[in-house]
C-alpha positions in Angstrom: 94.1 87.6 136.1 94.6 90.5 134.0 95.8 89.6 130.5 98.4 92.4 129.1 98.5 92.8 125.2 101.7 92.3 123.6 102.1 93.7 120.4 103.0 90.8 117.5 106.6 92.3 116.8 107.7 92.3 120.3 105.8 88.8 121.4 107.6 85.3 120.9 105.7 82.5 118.9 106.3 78.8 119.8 105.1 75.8 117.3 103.7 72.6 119.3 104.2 70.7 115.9 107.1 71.2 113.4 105.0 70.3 110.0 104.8 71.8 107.0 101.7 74.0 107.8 103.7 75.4 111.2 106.7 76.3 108.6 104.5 78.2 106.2 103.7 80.4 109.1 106.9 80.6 110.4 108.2 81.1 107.3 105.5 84.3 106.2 106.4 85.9 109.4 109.7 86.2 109.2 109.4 87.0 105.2 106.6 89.8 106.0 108.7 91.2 108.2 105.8 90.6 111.0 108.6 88.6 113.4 111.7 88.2 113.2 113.1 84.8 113.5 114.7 85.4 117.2 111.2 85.4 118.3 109.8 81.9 117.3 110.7 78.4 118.3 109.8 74.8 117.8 111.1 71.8 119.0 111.6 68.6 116.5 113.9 65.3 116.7 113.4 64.6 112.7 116.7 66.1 111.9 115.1 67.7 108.6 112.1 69.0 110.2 115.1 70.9 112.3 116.7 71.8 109.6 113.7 73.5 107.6 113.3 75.7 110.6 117.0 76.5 111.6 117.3 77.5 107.6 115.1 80.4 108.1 117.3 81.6 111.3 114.3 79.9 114.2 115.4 78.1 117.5 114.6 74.7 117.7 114.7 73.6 121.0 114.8 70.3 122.7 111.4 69.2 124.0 108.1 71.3 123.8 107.9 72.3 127.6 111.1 74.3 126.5 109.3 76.2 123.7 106.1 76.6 125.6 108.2 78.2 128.8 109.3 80.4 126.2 106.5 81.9 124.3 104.1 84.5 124.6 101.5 83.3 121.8 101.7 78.8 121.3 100.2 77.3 118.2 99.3 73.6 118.3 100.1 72.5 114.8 100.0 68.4 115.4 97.8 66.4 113.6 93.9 66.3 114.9 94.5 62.7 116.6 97.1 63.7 118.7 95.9 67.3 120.0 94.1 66.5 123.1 97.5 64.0 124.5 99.6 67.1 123.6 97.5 69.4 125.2 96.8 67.4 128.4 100.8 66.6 128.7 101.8 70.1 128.3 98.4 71.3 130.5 100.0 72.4 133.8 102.4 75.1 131.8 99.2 76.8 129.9 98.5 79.3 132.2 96.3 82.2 130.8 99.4 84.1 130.3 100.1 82.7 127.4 97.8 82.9 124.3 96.7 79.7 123.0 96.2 78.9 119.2 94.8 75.5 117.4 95.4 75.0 113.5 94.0 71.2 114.2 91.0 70.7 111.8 87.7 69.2 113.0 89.1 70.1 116.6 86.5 72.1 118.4 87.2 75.0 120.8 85.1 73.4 123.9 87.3 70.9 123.7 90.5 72.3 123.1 89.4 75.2 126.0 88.3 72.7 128.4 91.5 70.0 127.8 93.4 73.7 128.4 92.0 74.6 131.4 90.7 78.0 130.3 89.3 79.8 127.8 91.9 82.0 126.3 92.2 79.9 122.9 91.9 80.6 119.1 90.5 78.3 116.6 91.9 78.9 113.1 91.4 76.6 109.7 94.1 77.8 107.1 94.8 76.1 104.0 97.9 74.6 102.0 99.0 77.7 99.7 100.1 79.2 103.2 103.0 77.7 101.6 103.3 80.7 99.1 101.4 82.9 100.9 98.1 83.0 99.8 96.4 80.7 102.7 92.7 81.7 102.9 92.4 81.6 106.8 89.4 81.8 109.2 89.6 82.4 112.9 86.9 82.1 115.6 87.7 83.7 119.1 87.6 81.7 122.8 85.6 82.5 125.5 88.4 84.7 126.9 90.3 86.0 123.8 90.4 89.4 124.2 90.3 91.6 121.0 93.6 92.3 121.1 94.2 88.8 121.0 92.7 88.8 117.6 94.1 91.0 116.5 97.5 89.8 117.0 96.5 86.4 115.1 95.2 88.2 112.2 98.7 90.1 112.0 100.1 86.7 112.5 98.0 84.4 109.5 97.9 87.7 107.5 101.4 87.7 106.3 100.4 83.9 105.0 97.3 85.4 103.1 94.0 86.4 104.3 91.9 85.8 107.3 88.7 86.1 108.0 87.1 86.3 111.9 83.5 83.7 111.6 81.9 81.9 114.1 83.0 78.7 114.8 79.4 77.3 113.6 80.7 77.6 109.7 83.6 76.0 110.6 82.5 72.5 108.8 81.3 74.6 105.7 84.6 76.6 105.6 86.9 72.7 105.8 84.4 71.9 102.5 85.3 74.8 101.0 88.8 76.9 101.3 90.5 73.6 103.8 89.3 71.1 101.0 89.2 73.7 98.1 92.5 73.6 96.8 92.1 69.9 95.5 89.2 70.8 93.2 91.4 73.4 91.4 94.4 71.3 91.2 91.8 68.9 89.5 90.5 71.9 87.2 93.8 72.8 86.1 94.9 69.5 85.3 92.0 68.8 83.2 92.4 72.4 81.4 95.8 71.5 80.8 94.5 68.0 79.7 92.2 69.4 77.4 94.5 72.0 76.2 96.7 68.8 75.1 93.6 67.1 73.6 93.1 70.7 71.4 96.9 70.1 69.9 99.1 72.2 72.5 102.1 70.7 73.7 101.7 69.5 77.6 104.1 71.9 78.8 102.5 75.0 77.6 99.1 73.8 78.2 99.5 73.7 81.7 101.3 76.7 82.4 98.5 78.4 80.1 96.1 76.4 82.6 97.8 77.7 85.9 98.4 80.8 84.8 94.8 81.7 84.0 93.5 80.0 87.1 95.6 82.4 88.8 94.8 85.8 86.3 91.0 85.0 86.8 91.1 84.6 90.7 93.2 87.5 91.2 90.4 89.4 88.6 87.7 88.4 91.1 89.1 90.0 94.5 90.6 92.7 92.9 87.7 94.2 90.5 84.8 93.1 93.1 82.6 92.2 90.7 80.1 89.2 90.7 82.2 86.1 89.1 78.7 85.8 86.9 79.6 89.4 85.5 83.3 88.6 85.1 82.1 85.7 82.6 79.8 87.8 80.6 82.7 90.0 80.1 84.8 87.2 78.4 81.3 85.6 76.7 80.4 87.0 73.1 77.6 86.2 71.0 78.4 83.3 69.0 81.8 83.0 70.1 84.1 80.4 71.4 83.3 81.1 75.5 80.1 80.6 75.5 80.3 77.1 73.6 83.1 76.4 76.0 80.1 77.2 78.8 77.6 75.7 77.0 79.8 72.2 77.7 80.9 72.7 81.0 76.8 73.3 81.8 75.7 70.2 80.1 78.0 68.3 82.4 76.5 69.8 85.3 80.0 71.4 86.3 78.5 73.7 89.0 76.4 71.4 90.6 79.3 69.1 90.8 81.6 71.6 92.4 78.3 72.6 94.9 78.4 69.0 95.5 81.6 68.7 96.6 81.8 71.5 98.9 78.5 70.4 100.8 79.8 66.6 100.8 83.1 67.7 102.1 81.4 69.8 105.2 79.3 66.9 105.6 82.4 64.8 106.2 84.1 67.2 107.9 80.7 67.4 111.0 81.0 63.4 111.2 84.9 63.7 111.4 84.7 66.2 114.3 
């Protein structure tokens, strides 16, 4: 069967799964101005997972036949454990008319393509600040996603951050670093903030301070495009207080520990999946 592109604006988005990782998207397409709310739908009985997405203007509909009926592009957004009984339930309605999408981590496309019944399926690991748009996303393509296909999805996950197209191989290594990543800064801003507090700051200040310049320094690395070992010399004077501060951190082995937990995260991610 020949396999029409629809353009993302004029294309209608259903959510297998009403979380909060289905709302974020929902959520930065209608705020991006990528969809408008008429075009997506979910379907929910929790009366306040309904209500998060009928806030924003999106039909919730009954049961997820309904939504699936209805949709051009559907995203399964249930938890891992659960993905193949939706899937199978749902199987006789997912035709390859209709563009299939997983968010599910450690869920791998020969599985997800072959509980389908084809091969018209995306694989795609965000991460939580989709919440305020700035998910780092990664897709890897089916056997029959078409280019146009992927393009669509990037339009989609774009207006919730960035995304990146990567074989599904990395997919393990990508979990240890962006799906898992977020905890290890939380955990670096709290102890900044902590130590801010230990250096005589009062707690509130220390840990907007501590935010603030996680934020100022990432956003310095993506937009100057310079090495983050050149970005540090910068800020590092002979002598001075940065490079004592540095001088600590590397006497507690603070990049080997970060290493570390990226690489044991991936490694718990393969057995997982």
């Amino acid at each position: 069967m020949e396999i029409i592109p629809i353009p993302v604006d004029k294309c209608n988005v259903g959510f297998i799964g009403a979380g909060k990782m289905a709302e974020s998207i929902a959520r930065g397409a209608v705020r991006s101005g990528v969809l408008p709310p008429s075009r997506i739908r979910t379907a929910h009985s929790n009366p306040a997972r309904r209500a998060a997405f009928e806030s924003f203007g999106v039909n919730v509909l009954s049961r997820n036949q309904d939504v699936l009926e209805e949709s051009d592009v559907v995203i399964f957004s249930v938890k891992p454990q659960v993905v193949k009984e939706v899937i199978l339930q749902l199987k006789p309605l997912l035709s390859t008319k209709k563009l299939l999408v997983s968010v599910a981590a450690g869920v791998k496309l020969k599985d997800l393509q072959e509980w389908a019944g084809h091969c018209r399926f995306i694989r795609v690991m965000p991460n939580t600040p989709a919440a305020v748009g700035d998910a780092a996303s990664v897709m890897s393509m089916g056997g029959a996603a078409t280019e146009e296909d992927g393009d669509l999805i990037s339009k989609l996950f774009g207006s919730v951050g960035k995304i990146w197209k990567a074989d599904e191989k990395y997919f393990d290594a990508i979990t240890g670093l962006s799906g898992s990543g977020p905890a290890y800064i939380y955990l670096a801003i709290e102890a900044l903030a902590d130590g801010g507090v230990a250096a005589g700051l009062p707690r509130d200040l220390a840990l907007n301070l501590a935010s603030q310049t996680v934020l100022g320094a990432a956003s310095m690395a993506i937009s100057t495009g310079k090495h983050p070992g050149q970005l540090k010399d910068d800020v590092t004077s002979p002598g001075g207080t940065t490079i004592t501060g540095i001088h600590e951190l590397e006497k507690g082995g603070f990049r080997g520990t970060l290493m570390n937990a990226v690489v044991a995260a991936a490694k718990r991610s393969r057995e997982l999946s």
